[in-house]
C-alpha positions in Angstrom: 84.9 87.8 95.3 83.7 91.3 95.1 82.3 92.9 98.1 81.5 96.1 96.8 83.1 97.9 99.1 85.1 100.9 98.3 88.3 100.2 100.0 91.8 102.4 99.9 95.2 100.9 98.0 98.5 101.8 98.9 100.1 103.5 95.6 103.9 104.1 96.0 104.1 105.1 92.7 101.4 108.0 93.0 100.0 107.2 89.2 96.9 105.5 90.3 93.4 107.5 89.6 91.2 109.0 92.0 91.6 110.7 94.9 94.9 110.4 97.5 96.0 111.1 100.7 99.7 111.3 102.3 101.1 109.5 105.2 104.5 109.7 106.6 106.6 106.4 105.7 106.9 106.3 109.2 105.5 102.4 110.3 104.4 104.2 114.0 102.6 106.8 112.2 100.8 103.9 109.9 100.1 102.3 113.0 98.4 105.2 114.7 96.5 106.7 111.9 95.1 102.8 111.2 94.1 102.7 115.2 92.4 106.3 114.9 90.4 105.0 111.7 91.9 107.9 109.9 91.5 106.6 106.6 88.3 106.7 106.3 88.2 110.2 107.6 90.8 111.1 105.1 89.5 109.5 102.3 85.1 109.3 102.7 83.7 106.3 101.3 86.2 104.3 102.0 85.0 101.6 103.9 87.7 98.8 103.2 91.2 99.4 104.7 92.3 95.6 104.7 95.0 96.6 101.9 96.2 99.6 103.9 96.2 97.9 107.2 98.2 94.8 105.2 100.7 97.4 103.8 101.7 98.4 106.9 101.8 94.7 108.7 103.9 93.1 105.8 105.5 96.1 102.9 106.4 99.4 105.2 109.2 98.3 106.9 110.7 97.5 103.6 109.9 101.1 102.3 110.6 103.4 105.3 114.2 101.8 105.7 116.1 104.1 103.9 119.0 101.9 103.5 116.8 99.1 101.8 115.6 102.1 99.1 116.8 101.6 95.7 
């Protein structure tokens, strides 16, 4: 269901609409910028980070190991 909350999606491929903002595909620097709330600083309205914060807990290991890069 729907909240109707504007939340923030991780796009590797950068072709998603709407506005965007970089982070380092570092997983300590996703850690730290999730602990200082800065995606909602970077990106206002956004009040939903659960697919950001899931990203980072299950998918950025995968894409920050540059061996594992295809």
């Amino acid at each position: 269901m729907d909240s109707g909350e504007t939340g923030a999606t991780v796009d590797l491929r950068r072709r998603l609409p709407g506005r965007g903002a970089w982070l380092h595909p570092d997983p300590e620097c996703w850690k730290l910028a999730i602990k200082r709330r800065a995606v909602g600083r970077a990106l206002p309205g956004v009040v939903n980070v659960g697919g950001v914060e899931a990203f980072a807990a299950n998918e950025l290991p995968l894409v920050a190991d540059p061996d594992i890069r295809t």
